[in-house]
N, C-alpha and C positions, 0 to 999 in steps of 0.2 A: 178351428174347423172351417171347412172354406164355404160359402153360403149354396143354399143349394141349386143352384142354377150352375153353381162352376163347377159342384161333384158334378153334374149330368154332364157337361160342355167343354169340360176342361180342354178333353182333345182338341175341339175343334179350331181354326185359327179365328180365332174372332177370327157483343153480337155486332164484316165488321159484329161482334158477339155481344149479348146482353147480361151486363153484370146485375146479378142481383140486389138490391140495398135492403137496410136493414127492414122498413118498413114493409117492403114489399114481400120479402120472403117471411115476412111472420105472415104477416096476410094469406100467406100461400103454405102453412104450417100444413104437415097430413094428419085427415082428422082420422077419428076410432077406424072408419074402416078399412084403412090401409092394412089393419092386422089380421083381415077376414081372408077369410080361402078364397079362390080365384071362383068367380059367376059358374055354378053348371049350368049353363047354355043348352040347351035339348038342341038335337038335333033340326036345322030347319029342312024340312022337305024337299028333297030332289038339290039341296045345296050340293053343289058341283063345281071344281075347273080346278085353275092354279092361280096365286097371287103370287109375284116375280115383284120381289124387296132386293135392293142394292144399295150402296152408300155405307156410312160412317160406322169404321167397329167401335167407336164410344159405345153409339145408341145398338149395335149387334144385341148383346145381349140381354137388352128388354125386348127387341120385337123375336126375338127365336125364343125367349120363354113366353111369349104372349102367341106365339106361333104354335107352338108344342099343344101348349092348354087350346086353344080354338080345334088345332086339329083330334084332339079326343075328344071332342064333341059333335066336330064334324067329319068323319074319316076321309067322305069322299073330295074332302079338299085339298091340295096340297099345296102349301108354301113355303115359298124357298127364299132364304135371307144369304144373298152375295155381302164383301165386306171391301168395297173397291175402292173406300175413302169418300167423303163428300164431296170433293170435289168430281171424282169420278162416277161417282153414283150420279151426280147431275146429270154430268154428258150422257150415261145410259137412261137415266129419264125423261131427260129432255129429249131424246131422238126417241122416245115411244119406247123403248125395250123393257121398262118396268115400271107395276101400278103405282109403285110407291119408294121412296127414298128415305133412306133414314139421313138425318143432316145435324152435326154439333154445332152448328150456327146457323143463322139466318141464309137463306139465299142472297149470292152476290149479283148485281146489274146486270153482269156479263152472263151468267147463267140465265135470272130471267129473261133475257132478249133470246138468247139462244131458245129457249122453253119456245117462246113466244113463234120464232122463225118459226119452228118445227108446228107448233098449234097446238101447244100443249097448255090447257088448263089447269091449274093445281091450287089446293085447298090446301094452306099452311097450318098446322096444327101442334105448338107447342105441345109435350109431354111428359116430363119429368125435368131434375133439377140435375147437376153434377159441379162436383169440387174437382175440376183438374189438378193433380198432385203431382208435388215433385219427389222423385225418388233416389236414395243411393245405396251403395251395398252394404250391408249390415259392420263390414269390418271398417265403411266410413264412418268414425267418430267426433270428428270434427267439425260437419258440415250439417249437423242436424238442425238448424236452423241459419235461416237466408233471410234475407232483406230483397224484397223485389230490384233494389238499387243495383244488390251483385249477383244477381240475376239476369237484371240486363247487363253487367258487363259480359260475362261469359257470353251471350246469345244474341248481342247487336252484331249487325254486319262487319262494322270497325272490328270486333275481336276475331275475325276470322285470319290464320295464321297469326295473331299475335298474342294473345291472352291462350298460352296452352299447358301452365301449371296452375296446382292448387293456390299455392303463395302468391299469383296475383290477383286472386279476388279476396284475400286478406294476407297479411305477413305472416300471420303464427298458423296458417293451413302447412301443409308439409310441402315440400318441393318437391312434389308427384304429377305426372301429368295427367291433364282433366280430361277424360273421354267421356264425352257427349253422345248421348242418343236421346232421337226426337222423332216424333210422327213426317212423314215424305210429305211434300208443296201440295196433295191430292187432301191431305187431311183436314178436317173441318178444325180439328184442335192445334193442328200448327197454326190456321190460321186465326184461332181465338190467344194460342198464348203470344203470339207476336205480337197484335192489338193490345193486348192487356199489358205488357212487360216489356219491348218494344216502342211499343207507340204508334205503330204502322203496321196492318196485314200484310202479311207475306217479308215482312224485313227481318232478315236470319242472317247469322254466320254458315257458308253452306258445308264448311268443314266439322260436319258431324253423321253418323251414325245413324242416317232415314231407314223408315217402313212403317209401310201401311196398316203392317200386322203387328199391335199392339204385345204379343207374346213375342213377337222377337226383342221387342227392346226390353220386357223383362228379362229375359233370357239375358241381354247384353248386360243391362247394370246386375244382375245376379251373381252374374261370371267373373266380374270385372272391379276391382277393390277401389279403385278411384273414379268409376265410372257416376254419372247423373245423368236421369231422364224425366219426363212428364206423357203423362196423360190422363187416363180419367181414373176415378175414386175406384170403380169396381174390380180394376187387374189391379190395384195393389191391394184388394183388402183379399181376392184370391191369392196372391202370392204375398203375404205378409209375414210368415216366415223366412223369404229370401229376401226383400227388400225391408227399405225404412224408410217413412217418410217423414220429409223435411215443413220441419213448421215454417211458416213466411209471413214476416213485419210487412207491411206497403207503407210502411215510413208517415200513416198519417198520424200525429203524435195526439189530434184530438178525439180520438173515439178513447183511445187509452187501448185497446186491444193488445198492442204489440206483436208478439210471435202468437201464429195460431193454426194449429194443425189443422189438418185438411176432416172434414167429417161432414156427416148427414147432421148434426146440430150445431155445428159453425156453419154450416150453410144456410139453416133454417133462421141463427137469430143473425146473421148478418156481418159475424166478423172476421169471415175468410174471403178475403179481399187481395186480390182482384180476381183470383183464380175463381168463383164462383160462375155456374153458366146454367141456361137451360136447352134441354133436346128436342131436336121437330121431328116429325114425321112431314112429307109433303107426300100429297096424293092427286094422284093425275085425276081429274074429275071427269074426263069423260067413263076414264073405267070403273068411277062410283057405279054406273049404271048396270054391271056386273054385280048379280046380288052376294059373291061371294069376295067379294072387294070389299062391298057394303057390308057386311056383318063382319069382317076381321076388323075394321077399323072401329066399328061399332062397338064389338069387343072389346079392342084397344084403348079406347077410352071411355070404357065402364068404371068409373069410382070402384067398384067391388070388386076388381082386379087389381087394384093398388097394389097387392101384398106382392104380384110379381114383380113391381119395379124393386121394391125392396130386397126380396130376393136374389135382383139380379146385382144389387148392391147398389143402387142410386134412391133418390128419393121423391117421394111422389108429391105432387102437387094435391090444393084442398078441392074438395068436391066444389066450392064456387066456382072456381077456374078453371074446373073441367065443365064446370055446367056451361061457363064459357064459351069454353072449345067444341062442347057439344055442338053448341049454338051455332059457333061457323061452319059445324061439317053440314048440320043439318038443314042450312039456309045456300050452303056448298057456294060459301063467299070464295070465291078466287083472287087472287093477287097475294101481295107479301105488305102484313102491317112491321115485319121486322125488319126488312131489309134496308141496311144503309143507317140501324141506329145504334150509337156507339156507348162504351161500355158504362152502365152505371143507371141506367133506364126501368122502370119499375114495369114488368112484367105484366100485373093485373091493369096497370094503367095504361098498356099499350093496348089490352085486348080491348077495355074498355071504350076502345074507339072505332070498334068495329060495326 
């Protein structure tokens, strides 16, 4: 049964990235109340306007079920969640068009100067956790577990036009041709699995199968019996009947992990590697001064709405690290402590520096 943020949403189309490590994501375990029902929030008095969300369909589907829940508590609010990719969700932020951006990775240099040109203040605020998965069609049998090694073969620049069967990311694959589908250059998660699997953001074979809209490349590897794709934990575990996901070694021989599917408890103890990430929210800080800004986000990172990130299929962070995060909306610390740090960074110890 598919979780229930995707019965409601199904229709709709929907660090450099920080890898979790072991220690840090136990640190960041979700405690009891992630299983609690979402805050009944009372209405606040005369709360009014619109909140205008853009950016990454990863993070779509936590901030539209954290959107849905705010708004039956406050009717006369309305928030609307665009899905433009993070990278585009910047540029619409950064030139003022919306309070807030959802983003799968850190802001890049080039974004914050742009923010910056334009006068935009923003308060970075980690969110939730996600296992980028890789996926293939159910009638693929052979390729149900990868090595990050042939991983990057298929997806380095170098294999574009020349790695274009099974048989050359191992001999005994069938001699079928690999069709690729991957999130478009706009995506916070293209640019977190090139980093991670790659070794460089943004360095892709460009011979494959982009979009923005995470349901079309379901759709593609669904359809498509030789076809492989990635992106985050929550559209495959709503379509996990049509796809399958592939376990992945990252070759280090000393944790002993080996092959390890993608999940909310290989992410929390630490040995879904590299593919592990966590999700921002950024918010324009002058429009905190909007009090209907200020309680969505306030909402957003209420501990006692845990249960919607789960819902929506990712996994929540521990009430320390949200007391955290609390901390920076409510001191409305601006700049980026994550920006420009690369994969493998412990999460609580960045914020800890705020």
């Amino acid at each position: 049964m598919l979780p229930k943020f995707f019965r409601r949403y199904k229709p709709l189309a929907f660090f450099t990235i920080v890898m979790i490590t072991a220690i840090g994501i136990k640190a960041c375990a979700p405690t009891e109340q992630a299983a609690q029902s979402p805050t009944a929030t009372s209405p606040a008095e005369n709360l009014q306007g619109d909140v205008v969300i853009d950016g990454s369909s990863t993070v779509f589907p936590i901030t539209e079920a954290m959107a849905e829940e705010f708004q039956r508590a406050n009717p006369d609010v309305r928030v609307t969640v665009g899905t433009s990719g993070t990278g585009g969700g910047f540029q619409k932020f950064c030139a003022g068009e919306t309070a807030i951006v959802n983003a799968s990775r850190p802001i890049a240099a080039a974004e914050k100067e742009l923010c910056q040109n334009g006068g935009i203040n923003f308060v970075e605020l980690p969110v939730a956790f996600d296992a980028l998965t890789v996926v293939v069609n159910p009638e693929n049998d052979w390729a149900r577990e990868l090595t990050t090694a042939e991983l990057r073969k298929m997806w380095e620049p170098a294999a574009q036009g020349r790695i274009t069967n099974w048989n050359q990311i191992r001999p005994d694959f069938p001699d079928a041709p690999l069709a690729l589908f991957g999130p478009g250059t706009d995506s916070g998660t293209f640019d977190y699995f090139t980093e991670a699997i790659n070794g460089e953001e943004g360095a892709s074979r460009g011979d494959f199968t982009a979009s923005e809209d995470d349901n079309v490349l379901v759709q593609g590897v669904a359809g498509n019996r030789n076809a492989l794709g990635y992106f985050g934990l929550a559209y495959y575990e709503a379509n996990s009947d049509r796809l399958e996901r592939v376990a992945i070694d990252d070759g280090d021989d000393s944790n002993g992990a080996g092959f390890v599917l993608p999940s909310p408890e290989t992410v929390l103890d630490g040995t879904y590697q590299p593919l592990a990430r966590p999700l921002f929210i950024y918010v324009n800080s002058q429009k905190l001064d909007r009090p209907e800004v200020q309680a969505f986000v306030d909402f957003y990172l209420d501990p006692a709405n845990q249960s919607l990130i789960s819902d929506a299929g990712y996994i929540a962070m521990s009430e320390p690290v949200y007391q955290k995060v609390q901390a920076r909306l409510a001191e409305r610390k601006t700049g980026s402590l994550f920006e420009g740090i690369a994969v493998g960074v412990n999460l609580e110890q960045v914020l800890a520096r705020q």
